[in-house]
C-alpha atoms as one frame of an Amber mdcrd trajectory, in Angstrom:
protein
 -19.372  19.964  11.296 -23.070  21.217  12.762 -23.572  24.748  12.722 -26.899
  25.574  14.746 -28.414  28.711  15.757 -31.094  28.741  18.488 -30.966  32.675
  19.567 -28.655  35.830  19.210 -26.645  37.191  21.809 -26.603  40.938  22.209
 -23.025  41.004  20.728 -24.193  39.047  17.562 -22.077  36.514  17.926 -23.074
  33.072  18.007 -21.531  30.294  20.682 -19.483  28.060  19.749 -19.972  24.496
  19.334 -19.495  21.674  22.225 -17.193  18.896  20.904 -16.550  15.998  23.696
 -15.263  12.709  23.203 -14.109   9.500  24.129 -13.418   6.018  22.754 -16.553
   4.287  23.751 -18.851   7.577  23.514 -18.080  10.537  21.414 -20.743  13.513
  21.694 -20.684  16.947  20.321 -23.609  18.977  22.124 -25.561  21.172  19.319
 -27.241  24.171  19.300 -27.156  26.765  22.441 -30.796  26.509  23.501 -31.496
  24.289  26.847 -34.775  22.908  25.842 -33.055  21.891  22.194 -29.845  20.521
  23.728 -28.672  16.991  21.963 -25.839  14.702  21.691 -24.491  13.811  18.779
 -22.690  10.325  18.732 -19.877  10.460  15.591 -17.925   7.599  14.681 -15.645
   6.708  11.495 -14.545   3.714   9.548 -11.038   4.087   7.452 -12.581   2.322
   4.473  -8.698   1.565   2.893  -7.557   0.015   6.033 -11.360  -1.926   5.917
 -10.651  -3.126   2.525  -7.697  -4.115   2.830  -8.190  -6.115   6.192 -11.910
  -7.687   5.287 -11.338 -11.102   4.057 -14.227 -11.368   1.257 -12.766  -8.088
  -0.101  -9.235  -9.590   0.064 -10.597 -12.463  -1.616 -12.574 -10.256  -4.408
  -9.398  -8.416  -5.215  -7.164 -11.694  -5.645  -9.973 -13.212  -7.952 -10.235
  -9.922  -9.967  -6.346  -9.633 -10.364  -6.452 -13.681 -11.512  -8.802 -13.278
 -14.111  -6.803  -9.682 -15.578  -3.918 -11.643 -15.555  -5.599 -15.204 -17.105
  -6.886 -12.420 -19.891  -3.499 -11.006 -19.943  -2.005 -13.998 -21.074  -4.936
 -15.741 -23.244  -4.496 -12.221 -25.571  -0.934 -12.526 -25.432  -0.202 -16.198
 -26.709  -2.740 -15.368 -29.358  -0.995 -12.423 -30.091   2.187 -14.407 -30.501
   0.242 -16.773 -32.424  -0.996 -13.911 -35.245   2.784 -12.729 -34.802   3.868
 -15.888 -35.801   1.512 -16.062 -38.698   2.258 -12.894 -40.001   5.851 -13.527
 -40.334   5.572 -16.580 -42.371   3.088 -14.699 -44.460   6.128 -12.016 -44.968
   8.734 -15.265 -45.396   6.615 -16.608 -48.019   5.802 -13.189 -49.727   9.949
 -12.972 -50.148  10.497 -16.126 -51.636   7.687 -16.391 -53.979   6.167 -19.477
 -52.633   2.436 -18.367 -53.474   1.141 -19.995 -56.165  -0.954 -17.093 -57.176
  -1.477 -13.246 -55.723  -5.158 -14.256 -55.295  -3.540 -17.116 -53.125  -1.279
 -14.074 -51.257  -4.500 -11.695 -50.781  -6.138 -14.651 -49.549  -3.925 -15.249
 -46.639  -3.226 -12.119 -46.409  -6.762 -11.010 -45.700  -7.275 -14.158 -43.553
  -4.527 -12.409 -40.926  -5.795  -9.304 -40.830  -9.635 -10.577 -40.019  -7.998
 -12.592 -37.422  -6.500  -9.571 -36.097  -9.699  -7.539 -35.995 -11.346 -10.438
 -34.152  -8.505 -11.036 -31.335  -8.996  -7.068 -30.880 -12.650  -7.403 -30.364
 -11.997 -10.497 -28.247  -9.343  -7.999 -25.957 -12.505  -5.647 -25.632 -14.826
  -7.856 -24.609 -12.810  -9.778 -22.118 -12.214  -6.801 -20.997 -15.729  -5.559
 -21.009 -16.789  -8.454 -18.715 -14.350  -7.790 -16.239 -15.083  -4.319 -15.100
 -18.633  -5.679 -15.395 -17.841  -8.431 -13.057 -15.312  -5.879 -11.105 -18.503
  -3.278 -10.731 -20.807  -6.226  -9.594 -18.271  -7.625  -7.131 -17.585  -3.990
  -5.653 -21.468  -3.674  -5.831 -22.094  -6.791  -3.658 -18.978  -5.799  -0.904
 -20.481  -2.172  -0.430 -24.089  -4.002   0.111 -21.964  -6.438   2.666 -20.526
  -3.541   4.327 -23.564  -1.413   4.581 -25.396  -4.361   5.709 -23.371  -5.013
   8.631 -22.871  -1.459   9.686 -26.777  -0.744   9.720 -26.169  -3.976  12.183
 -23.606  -3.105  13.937 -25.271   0.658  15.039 -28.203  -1.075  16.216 -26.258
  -2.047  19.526 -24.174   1.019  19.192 -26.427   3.987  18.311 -24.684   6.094
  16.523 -25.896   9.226  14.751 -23.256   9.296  12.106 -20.536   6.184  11.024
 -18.195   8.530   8.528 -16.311   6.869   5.823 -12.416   8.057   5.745 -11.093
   7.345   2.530  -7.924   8.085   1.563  -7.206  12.079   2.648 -10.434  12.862
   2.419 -10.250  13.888   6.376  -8.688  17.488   7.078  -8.458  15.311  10.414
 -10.073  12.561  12.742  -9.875  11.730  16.285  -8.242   8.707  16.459 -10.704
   7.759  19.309 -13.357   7.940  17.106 -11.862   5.185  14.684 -14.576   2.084
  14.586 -12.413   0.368  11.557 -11.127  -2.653  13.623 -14.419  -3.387  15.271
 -16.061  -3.583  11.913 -13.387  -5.434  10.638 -13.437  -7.933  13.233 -17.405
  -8.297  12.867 -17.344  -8.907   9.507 -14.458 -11.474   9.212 -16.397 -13.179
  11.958 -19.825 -13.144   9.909 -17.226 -14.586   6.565 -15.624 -16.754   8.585
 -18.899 -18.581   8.920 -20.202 -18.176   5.033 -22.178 -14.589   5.695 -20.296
 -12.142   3.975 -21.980  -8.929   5.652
């Protein structure tokens, strides 16, 4: 990951990099040069695994999938209802039981405004709930950062890498903090601090 050049050798080749590791303390020495020597402490979270083990972003996701599915169904029956409406229209239409075609157009254009409206009413239901699904995802990254920047204050860490998804060619498994962070911040959630 660090590429660092101190001095050329006489073959022009540069030295390779010093990876060690273990579970409590992972270091990769950079740089060939004795008075620059450093350790670099490298540690990852599996941010799927995080979300889907965190308790405030279990309960985010069950909220968010209750309101799509109370939206679902609110646009639905009213749906049903303009369904409804519209047929009768067409029943009436067949058997002449308008007493005028002003009385016809009338309805007529009565079912068609309250289609345009229930469409507009779809969008902005809609509307609010990615807004309120970008807030809420907003507020659990600020929980998560928050306790991390915590968390690395005992630790000391250089770098905390997120994994997401495949996004890693490949990872230690040794270098996996996921359940610690988990733990800490079900702890801090169980007691009404959500990061």
């Amino acid at each position: 990951m660090l590429f660092i050049q101190c001095s050329k050798n006489d073959n022009n080749t540069a030295p390779a990099e010093t990876v060690t590791g273990s579970p409590a303390n992972t270091n990769a020495v950079v740089g060939n040069c004795p008075d620059s020597l450093r350790t670099v402490r490298i540690a990852y979270v599996d941010y799927d695994s995080l979300l889907a083990n965190y308790n405030f972003a279990q309960e985010i996701h069950k909220e968010l999938i209750r309101k799509e599915m109370s939206i679902g169904n609110t646009i639905d029956n009213e749906r049903k209802n303009l369904r409804d409406e519209a047929m009768e229209f067409e029943r009436k239409m067949q058997n002449n039981l308008f007493l005028s075609e002003e009385t016809a157009q009338a309805e007529y254009k009565k079912i068609v405004n309250k289609d345009k409206a229930l469409l507009e009413r779809e969008q902005q239901l809609v509307a609010q709930l990615d807004e309120e699904r970008n807030n809420k995802f907003t507020e659990l990254t600020k929980c998560i950062n928050s306790y991390i920047n915590e968390y690395n204050k005992c630790k000391g860490y250089d770098f905390i890498l997120t994994r997401i998804g495949g996004n890693m060619l490949y990872a230690n498994g040794s270098l996996d903090i996921t359940h610690e962070i988990v733990n800490g911040l079900n702890a801090k959630y169980k007691y009404g601090f959500k990061g």
